[in-house]
C-alpha positions as protocol buffer text, in pm:
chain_id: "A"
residue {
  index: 1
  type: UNK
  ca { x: 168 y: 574 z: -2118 }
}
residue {
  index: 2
  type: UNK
  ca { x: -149 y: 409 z: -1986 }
}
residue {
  index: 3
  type: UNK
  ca { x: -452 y: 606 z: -1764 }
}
residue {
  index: 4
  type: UNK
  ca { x: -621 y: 385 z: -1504 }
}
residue {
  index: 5
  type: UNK
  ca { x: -936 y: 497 z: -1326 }
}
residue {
  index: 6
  type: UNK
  ca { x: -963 y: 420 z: -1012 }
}
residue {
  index: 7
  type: UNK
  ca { x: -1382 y: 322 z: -863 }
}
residue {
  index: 8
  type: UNK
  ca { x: -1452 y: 318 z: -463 }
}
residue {
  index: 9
  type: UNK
  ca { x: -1549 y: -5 z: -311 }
}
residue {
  index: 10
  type: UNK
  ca { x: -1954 y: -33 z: -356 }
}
residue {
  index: 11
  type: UNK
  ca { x: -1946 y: -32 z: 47 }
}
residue {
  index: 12
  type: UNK
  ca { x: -1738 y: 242 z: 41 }
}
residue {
  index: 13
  type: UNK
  ca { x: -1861 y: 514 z: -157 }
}
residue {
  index: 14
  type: UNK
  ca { x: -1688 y: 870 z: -109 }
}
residue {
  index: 15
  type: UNK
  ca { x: -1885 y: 1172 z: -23 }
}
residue {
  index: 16
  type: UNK
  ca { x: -1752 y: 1420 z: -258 }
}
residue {
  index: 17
  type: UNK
  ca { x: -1444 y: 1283 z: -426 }
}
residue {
  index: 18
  type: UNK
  ca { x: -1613 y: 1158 z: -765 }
}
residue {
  index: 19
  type: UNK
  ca { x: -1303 y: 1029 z: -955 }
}
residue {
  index: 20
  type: UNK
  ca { x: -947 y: 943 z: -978 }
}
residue {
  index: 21
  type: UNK
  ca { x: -729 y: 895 z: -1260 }
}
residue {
  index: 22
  type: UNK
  ca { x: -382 y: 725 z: -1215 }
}
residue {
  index: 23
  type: UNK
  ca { x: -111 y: 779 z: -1522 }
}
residue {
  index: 24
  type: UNK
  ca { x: 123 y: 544 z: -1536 }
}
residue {
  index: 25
  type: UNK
  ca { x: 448 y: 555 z: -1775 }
}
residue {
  index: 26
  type: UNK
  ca { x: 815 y: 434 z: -1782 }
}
residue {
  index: 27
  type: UNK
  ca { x: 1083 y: 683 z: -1835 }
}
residue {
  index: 28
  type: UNK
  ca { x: 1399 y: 641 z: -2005 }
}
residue {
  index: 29
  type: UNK
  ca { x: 1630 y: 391 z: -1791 }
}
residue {
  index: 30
  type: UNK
  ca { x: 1322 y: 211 z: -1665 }
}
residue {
  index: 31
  type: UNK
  ca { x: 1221 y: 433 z: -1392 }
}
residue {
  index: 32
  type: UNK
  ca { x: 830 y: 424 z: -1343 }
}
residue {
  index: 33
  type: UNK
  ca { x: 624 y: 740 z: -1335 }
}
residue {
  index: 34
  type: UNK
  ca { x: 278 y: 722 z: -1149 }
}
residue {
  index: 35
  type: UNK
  ca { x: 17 y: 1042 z: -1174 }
}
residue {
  index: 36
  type: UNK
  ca { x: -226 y: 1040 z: -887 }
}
residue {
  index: 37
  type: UNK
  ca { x: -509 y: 1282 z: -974 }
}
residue {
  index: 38
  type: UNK
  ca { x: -812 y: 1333 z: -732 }
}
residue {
  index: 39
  type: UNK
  ca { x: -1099 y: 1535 z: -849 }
}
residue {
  index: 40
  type: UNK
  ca { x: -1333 y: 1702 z: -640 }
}
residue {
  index: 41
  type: UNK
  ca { x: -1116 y: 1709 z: -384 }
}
residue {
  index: 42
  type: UNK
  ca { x: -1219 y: 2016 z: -180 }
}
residue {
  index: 43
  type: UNK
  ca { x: -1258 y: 1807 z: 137 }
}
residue {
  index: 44
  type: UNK
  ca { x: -1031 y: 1505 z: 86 }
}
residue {
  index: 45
  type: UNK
  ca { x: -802 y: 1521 z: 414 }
}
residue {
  index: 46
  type: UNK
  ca { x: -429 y: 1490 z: 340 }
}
residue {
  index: 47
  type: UNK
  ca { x: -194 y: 1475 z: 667 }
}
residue {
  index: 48
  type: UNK
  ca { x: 29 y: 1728 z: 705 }
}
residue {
  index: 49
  type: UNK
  ca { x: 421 y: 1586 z: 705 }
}
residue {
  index: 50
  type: UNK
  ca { x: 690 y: 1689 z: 389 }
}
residue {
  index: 51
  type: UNK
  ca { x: 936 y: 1441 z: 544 }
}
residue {
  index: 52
  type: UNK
  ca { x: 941 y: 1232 z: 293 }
}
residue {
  index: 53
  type: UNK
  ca { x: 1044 y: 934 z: 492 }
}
residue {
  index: 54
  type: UNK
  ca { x: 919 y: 565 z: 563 }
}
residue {
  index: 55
  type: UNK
  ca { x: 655 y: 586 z: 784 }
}
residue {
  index: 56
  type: UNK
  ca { x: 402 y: 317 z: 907 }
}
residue {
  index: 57
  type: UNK
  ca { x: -23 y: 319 z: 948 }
}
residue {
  index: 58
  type: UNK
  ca { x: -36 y: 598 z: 605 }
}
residue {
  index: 59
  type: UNK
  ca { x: -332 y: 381 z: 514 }
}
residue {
  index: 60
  type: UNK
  ca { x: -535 y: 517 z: 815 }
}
residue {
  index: 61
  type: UNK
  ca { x: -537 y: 865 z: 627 }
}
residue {
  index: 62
  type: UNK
  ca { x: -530 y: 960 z: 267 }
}
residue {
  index: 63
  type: UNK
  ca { x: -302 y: 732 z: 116 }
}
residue {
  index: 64
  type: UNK
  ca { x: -214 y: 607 z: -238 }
}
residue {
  index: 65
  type: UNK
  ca { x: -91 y: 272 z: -302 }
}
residue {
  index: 66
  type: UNK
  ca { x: 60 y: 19 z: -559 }
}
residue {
  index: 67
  type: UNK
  ca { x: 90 y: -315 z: -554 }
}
residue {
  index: 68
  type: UNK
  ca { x: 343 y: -523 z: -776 }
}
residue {
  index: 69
  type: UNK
  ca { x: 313 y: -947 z: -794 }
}
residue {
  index: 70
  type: UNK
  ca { x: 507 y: -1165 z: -937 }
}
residue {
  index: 71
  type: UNK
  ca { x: 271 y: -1415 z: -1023 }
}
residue {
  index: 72
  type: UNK
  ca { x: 432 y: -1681 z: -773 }
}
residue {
  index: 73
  type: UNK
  ca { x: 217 y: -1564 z: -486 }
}
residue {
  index: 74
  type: UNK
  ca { x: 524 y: -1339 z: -399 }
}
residue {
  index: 75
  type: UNK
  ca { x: 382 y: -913 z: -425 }
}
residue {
  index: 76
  type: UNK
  ca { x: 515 y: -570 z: -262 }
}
residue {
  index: 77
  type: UNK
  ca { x: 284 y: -299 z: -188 }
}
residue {
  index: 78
  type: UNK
  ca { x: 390 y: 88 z: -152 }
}
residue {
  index: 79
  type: UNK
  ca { x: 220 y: 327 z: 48 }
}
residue {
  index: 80
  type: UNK
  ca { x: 233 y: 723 z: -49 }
}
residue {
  index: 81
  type: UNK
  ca { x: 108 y: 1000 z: 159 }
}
residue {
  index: 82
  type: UNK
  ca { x: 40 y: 1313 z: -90 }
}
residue {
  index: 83
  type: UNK
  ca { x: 238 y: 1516 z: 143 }
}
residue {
  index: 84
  type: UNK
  ca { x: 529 y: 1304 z: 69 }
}
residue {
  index: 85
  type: UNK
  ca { x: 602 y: 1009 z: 340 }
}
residue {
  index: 86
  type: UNK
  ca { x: 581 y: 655 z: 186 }
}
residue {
  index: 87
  type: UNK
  ca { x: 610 y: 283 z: 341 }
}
residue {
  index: 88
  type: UNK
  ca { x: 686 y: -51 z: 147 }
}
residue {
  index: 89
  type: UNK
  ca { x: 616 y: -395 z: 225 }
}
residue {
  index: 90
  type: UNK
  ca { x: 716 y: -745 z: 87 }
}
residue {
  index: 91
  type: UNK
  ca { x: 486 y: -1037 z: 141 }
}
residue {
  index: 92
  type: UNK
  ca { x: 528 y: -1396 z: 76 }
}
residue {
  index: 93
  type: UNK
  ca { x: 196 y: -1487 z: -31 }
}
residue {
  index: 94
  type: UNK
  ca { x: -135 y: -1366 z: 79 }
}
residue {
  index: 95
  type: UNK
  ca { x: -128 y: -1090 z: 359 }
}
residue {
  index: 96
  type: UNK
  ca { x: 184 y: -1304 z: 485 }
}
residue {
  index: 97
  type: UNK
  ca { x: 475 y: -1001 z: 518 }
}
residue {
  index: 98
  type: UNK
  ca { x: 849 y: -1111 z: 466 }
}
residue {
  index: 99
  type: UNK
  ca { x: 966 y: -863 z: 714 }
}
residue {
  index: 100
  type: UNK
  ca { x: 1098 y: -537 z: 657 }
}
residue {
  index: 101
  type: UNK
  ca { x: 1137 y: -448 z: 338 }
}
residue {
  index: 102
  type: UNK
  ca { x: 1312 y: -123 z: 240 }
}
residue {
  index: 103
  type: UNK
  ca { x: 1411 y: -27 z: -98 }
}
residue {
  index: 104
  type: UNK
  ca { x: 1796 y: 97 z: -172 }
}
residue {
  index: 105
  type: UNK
  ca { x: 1617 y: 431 z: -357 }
}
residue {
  index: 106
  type: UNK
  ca { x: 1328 y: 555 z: -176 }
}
residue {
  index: 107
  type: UNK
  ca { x: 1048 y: 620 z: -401 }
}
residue {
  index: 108
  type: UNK
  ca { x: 1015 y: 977 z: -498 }
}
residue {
  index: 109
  type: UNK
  ca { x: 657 y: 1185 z: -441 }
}
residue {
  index: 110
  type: UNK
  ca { x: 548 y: 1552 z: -563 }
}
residue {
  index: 111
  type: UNK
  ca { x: 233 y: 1660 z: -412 }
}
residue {
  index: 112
  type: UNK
  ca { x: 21 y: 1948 z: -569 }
}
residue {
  index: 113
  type: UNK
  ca { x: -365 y: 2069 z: -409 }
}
residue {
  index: 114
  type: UNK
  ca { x: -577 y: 2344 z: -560 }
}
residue {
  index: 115
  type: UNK
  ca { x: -946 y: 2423 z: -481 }
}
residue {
  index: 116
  type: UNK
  ca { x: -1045 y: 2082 z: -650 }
}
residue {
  index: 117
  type: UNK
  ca { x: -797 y: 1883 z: -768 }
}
residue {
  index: 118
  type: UNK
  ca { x: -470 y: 1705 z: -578 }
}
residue {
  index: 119
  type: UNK
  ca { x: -232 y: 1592 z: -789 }
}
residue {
  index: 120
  type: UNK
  ca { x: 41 y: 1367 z: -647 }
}
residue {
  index: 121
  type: UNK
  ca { x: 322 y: 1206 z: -867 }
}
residue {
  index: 122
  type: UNK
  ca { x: 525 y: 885 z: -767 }
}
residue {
  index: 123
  type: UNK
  ca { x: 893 y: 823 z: -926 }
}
residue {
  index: 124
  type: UNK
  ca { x: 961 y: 472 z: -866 }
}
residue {
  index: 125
  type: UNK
  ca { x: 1359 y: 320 z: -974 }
}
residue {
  index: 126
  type: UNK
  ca { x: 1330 y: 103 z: -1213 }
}
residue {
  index: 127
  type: UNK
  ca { x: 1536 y: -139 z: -991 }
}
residue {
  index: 128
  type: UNK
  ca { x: 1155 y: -160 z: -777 }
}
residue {
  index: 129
  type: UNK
  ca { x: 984 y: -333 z: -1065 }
}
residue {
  index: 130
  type: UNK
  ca { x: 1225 y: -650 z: -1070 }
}
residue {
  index: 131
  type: UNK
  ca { x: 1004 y: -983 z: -1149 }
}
residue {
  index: 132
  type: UNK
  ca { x: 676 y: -804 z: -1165 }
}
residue {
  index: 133
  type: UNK
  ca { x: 410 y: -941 z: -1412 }
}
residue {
  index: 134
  type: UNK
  ca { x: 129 y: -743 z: -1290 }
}
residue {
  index: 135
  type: UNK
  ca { x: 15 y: -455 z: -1101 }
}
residue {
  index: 136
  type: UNK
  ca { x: -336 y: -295 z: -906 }
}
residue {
  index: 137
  type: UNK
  ca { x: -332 y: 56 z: -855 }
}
residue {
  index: 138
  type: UNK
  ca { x: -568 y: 166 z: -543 }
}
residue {
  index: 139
  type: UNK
  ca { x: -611 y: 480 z: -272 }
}
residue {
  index: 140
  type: UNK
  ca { x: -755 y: 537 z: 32 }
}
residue {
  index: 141
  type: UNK
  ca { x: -968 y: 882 z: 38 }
}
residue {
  index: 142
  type: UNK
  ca { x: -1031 y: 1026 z: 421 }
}
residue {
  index: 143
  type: UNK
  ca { x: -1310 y: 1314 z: 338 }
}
residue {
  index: 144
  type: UNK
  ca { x: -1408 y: 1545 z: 644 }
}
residue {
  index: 145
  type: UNK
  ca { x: -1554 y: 1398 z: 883 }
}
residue {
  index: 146
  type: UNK
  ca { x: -1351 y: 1081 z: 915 }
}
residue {
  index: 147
  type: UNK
  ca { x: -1518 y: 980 z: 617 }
}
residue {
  index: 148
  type: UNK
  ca { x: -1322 y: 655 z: 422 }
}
residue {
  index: 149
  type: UNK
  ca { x: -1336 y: 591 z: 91 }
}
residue {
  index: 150
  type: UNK
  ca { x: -1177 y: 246 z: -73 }
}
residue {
  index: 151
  type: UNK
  ca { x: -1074 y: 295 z: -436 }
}
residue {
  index: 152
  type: UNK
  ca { x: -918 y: 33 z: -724 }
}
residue {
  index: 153
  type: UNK
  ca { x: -922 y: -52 z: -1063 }
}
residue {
  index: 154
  type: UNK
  ca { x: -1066 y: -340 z: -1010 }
}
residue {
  index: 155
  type: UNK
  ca { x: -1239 y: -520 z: -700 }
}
residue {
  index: 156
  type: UNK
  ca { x: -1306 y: -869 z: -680 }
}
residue {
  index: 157
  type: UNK
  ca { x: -1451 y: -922 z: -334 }
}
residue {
  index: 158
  type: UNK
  ca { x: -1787 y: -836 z: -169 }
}
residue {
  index: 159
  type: UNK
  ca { x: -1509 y: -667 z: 77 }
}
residue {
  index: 160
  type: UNK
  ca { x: -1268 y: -458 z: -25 }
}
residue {
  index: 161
  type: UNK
  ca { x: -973 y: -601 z: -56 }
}
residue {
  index: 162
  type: UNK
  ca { x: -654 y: -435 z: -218 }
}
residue {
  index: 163
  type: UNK
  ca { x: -450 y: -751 z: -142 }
}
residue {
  index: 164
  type: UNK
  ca { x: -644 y: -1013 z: -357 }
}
residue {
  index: 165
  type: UNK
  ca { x: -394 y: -1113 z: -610 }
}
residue {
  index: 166
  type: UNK
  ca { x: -742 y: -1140 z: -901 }
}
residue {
  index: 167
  type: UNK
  ca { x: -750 y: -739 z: -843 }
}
residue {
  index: 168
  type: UNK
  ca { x: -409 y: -719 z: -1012 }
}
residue {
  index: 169
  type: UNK
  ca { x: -531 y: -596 z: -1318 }
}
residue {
  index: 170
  type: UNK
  ca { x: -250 y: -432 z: -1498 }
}
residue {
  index: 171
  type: UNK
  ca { x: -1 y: -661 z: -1690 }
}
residue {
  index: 172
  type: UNK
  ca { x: 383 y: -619 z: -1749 }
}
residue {
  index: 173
  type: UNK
  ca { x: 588 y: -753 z: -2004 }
}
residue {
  index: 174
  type: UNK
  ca { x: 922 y: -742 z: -2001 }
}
residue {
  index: 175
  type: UNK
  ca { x: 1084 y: -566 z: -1732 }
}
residue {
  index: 176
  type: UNK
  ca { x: 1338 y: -404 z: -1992 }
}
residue {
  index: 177
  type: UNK
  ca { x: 1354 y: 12 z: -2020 }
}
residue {
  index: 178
  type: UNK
  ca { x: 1134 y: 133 z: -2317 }
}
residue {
  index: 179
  type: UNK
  ca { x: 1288 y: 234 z: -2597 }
}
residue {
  index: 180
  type: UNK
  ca { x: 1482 y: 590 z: -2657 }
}
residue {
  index: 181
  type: UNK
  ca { x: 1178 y: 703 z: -2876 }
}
residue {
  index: 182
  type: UNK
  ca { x: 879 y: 536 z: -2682 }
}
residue {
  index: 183
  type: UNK
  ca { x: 999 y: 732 z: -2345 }
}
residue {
  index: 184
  type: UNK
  ca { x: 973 y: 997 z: -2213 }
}
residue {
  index: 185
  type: UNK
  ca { x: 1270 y: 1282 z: -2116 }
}
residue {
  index: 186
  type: UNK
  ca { x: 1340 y: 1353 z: -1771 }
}
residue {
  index: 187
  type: UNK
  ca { x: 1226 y: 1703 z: -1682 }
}
């Protein structure tokens, strides 16, 4: 189990949101557990929906993503809406999409909100994470007011730029399952 915090683009600062934290952790059989939590989130703006289908343009609102590479120029990025829709993409190389690219098992997505905090958690199959090396972890924040803020572990570019294969900071090793006694139980 690894925490990532997330920072918003220098030219993108938020106006209220002022941190969040991404938990990441494989679960027995491989599948791959993301924790999106957003603090200070009484004004973050998250779409209505609950249809937990594939669903283009999420990145226009409050959206969380992931991005997986393969370290041969070849990367997928996933979309999540807190409220539950999702969208995936394959590209090539660089901003260059395959086509239409939609996984056998749609990813799964819980969405909490209190007064300050949203939580949102991502079940991706293990199936998903096929040939990835390394990984960047980013969100899109819409605050009142149409307000945009651009968040990543790490960005590389005067611009922010979620697709820049240097901003995928997190390494894999092997793509095998953790061990029975390294993982986690299914709840």
């Amino acid at each position: 189990m690894q925490t990532y915090r997330l920072k918003p683009h220098p030219t993108t600062p938020a106006l209220e949101a002022d941190g969040i934290s991404v938990t990441m952790m494989r679960l027995m059989g491989g599948e791959l557990l993301l924790r999106y939590r957003i603090s200070q989130a009484a004004k973050v703006v998250v779409p209505r929906g609950f249809a937990h289908r594939s669903q283009e343009d999420l990145w226009r609102h409050t959206c969380l993503e992931f991005f997986l590479y393969d370290q041969n120029g070849r990367y997928r990025e996933f979309n999540f809406a807190p409220a539950g829709d999702w969208a995936a993409y394959e590209f090539a190389s660089y901003r260059k999409k395959t086509g239409d690219y939609v996984p056998e098992t749609p990813p799964q997505i819980d969405f909490q909100r209190g007064p300050s905090v949203i939580t949102a958690t991502v079940r991706l199959p293990a199936r998903l994470l096929d040939g990835a090396r390394s990984a960047s972890i980013c969100a899109v924040i819409e605050e009142e007011g149409d307000h945009h803020s651009l968040w990543s572990i790490a960005h590389r570019r005067d611009e922010p730029d979620f697709h820049d294969p240097m901003s995928f900071a997190i390494r894999f090793g092997s793509t095998a399952p953790p061990k029975p006694k390294q993982a986690l139980q299914h709840a």
